[in-house]
N, C-alpha and C positions, 0 to 999 in steps of 0.2 A: 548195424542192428539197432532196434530202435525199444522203446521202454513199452511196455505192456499200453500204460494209459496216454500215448504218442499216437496218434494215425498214424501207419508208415503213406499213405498217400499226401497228407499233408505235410508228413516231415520231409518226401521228394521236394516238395514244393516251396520248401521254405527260403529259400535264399532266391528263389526266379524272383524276380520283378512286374517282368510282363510275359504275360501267361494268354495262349488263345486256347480257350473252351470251344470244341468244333463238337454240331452232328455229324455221327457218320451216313447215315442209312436214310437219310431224306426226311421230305414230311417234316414231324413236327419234331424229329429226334433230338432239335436243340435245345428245348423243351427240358430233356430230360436231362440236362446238364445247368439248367439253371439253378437250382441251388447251390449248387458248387464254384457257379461262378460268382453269384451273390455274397456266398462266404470269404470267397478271395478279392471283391473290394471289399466288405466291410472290413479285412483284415488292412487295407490302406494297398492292395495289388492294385494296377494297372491289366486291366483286363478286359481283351477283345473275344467277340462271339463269331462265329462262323458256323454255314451247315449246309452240307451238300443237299442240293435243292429240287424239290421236284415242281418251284413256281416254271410259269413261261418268263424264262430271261432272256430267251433270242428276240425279242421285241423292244427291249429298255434302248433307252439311248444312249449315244457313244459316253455320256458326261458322267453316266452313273456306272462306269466299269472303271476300276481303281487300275485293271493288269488283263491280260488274256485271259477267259476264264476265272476271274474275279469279279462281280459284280459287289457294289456298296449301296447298303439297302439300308434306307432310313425312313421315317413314318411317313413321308410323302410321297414316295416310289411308286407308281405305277397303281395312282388310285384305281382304277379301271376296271382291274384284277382283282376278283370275289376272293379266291382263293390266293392267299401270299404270307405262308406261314412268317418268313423274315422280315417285313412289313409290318405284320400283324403284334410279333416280337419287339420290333425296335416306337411302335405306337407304345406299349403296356410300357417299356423303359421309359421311353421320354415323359410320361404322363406320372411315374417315380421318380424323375431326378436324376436317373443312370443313364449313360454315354448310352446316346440311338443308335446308332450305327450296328447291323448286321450283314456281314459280309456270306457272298452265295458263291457257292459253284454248281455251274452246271454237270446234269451226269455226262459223265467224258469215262475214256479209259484211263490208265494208270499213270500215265505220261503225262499231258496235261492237267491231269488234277494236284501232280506232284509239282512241274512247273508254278501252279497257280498258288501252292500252300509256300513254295518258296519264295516267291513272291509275296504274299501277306508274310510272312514272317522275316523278310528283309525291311517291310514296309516300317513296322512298326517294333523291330529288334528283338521279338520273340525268343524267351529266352526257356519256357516252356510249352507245352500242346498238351492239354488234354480230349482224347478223343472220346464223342459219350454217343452209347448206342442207345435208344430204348427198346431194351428188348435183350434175346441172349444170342441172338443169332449170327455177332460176331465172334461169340467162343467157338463157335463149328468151325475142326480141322480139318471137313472135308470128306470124312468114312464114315458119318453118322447114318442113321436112317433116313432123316430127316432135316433138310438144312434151313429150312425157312426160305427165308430173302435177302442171301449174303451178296450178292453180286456188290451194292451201293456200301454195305458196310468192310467189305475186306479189299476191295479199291479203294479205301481210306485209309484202308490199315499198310495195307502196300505203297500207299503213296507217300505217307510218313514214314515205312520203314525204312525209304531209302534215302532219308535226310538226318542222318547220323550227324551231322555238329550241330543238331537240337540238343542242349545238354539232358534235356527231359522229355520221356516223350512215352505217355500214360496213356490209358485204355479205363471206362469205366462204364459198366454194364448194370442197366437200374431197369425193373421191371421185371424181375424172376417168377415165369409163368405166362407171360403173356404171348407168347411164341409157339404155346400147344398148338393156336390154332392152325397158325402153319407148318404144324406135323414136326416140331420138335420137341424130341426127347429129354424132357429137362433132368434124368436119371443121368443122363447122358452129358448135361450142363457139367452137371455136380462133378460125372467122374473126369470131365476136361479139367474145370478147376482144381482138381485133388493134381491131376500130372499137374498143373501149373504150381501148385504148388513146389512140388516136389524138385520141381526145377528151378525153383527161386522167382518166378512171373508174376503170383498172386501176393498183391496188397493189402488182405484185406477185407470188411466190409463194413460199411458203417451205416446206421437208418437216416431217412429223413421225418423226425418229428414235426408235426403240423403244432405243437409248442412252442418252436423254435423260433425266428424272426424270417428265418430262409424257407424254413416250411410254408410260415405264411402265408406272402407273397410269391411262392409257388402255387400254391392253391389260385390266390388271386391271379396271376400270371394264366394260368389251365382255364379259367372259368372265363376269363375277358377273352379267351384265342375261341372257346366253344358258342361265345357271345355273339364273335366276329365271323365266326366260320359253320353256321348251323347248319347248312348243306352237308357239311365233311370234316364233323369231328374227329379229332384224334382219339382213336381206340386207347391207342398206347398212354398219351397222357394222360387219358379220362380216366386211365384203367389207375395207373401208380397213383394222380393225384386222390380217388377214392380208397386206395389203402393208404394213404398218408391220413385220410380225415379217420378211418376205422371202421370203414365199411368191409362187408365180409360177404362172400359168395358171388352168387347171381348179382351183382349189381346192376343196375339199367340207367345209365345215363344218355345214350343214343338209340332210335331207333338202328342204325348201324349194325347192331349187334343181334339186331330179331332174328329167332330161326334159330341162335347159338346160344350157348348156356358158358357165361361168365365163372371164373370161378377167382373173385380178390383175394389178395390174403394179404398179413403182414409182411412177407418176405419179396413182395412188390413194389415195396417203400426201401429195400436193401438196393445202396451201392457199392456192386463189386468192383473192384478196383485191380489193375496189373502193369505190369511191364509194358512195352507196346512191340517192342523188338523180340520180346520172349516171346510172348503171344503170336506175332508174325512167324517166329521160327516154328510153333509146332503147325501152321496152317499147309497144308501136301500140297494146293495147287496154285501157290503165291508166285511160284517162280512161272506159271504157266502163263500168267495174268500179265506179267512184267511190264511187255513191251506196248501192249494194248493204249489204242488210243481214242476207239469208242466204246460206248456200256453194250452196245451189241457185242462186242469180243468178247467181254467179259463173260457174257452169259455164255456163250459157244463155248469158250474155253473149259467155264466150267462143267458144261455140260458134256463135253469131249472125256473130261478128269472122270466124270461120275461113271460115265462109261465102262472101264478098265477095274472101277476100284472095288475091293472086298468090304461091304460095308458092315458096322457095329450095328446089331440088331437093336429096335426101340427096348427101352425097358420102364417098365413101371418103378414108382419111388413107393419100398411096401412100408408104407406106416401111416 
């Protein structure tokens, strides 16, 4: 048990060394782990980035894959490619002073994406994992209304759950709201988190202040990736990094977004934080997903689960 003014996510984290901050859910989801990566070197951590990737890596050459399904993305990679969030990631690093290197994997099933995480965490002696979604759509246990687009982030969560002599091994969900638009319940966020509590999984939540030195440079980080990337902003960062500055509502930073109505708030700059083995255990169709070794399986599988299940109806948050 940890003292009121203690993060319990940072007091997990105190004694690792070397920590890998991963996206789960593709795109720019690693993004939303960088502040928290930033805090842990400026705490003097050895700390690598990782994010399951939706660049084209089946074209890179043999020199730049570290392991099977590991690819090592650094600001030279594959200039060719418009689109290359980890690329784009370890440019904004090197042009700061922090270690380039961002490591990818391909979407794969459960098996070789776990393969590939044991591998980077042999590579470099990983003695924690944090896994960062943007968005809430890895708290979905699967009976909601509405699940978003878990397939990319609970094939991460599965693939880390099954490597138990990680002494730590975290879940951290930044972006509360930005998942309405794919028909999640965020009433329904809340009442997963209240079980997560209750069963000992939740950590927590802490904001990210654009005061701070990590808000910052998050800011900067989001604004050089929509610099780099103006065909295909990220929603999701665009979205946290403008409630990190105080922006409120309708926000318009992409035409992306025409046609839908935004709604920011402060609680999209909240990082929630959990267990990752707890969280894996309230997920119904983890075990379904196991043996899978393409993201097509995944989908089927899940789609199979949805099938059978009695789902929690959406609900509105009244206040």
């Amino acid at each position: 048990m940890t003292a009121l003014h203690t993060n319990p996510l940072f007091g997990r984290l105190a004694d690792a060394e070397r920590i890998l901050v991963a996206g789960a859910g593709g795109g720019f989801d690693i993004y939303a782990g960088l502040p928290l990566a930033l805090s842990l070197l400026h705490q003097g951590k050895e700390v690598h980035l990782a994010n399951l990737s939706f660049s084209h890596l089946a074209g890179l050459p043999v020199e730049d894959w570290a392991a099977p399904d590991l690819a090592a993305i650094t600001p030279d990679t594959a200039p060719h490619q418009a689109y290359f969030p980890e690329r784009t990631l370890a440019q904004w690093l090197e042009a700061h002073d922090y270690p380039a290197t961002v490591y990818a994997f391909p979407q794969t099933g459960v098996q070789p994406l776990r393969a590939a995480y044991r591998a980077l965490i042999d590579l470099h002696r990983i003695d924690a994992v944090v896994l960062v979604d943007g968005g809430t759509d890895i708290l979905m246990r699967g009976d909601e209304a509405g699940l978003g687009t878990p397939e990319e982030d609970l094939t991460s969560v599965a693939a880390l759950a099954g490597l138990d002599d990680v002494p730590q091994r975290l879940v951290v969900s930044v972006g509360f709201g930005v998942d309405a638009y794919h028909g999640v319940s965020h009433a329904l966020v809340l009442e997963n988190i209240a079980a997560l509590e209750r069963e000992g999984a939740y950590l927590g939540a802490f904001s990210i202040p654009r005061a701070t030195r990590e808000g910052a440079l998050f800011l900067d980080a989001v604004a050089h990736a929509q610099e780099r990337t103006p065909d295909r902003p990220s929603i999701v960062s665009g979205s946290i990094a403008a409630a990190v500055r105080g922006s409120f509502g309708d926000v318009r930073f992409t035409s992306r977004t025409s046609g839908s109505e935004l709604f920011v708030n402060p609680l999209m700059s909240l990082c929630f934080a959990f267990d990752l083995p707890g969280l894996a255990a309230r997920c119904l169709y983890l075990d379904r997903i196991e043996d899978t070794h393409l993201m097509r399986q995944v989908h089927s599988r899940i789609a199979e689960f949805r099938e059978d299940v009695i789902t929690r109806p959406s609900r509105r948050i009244p206040h």
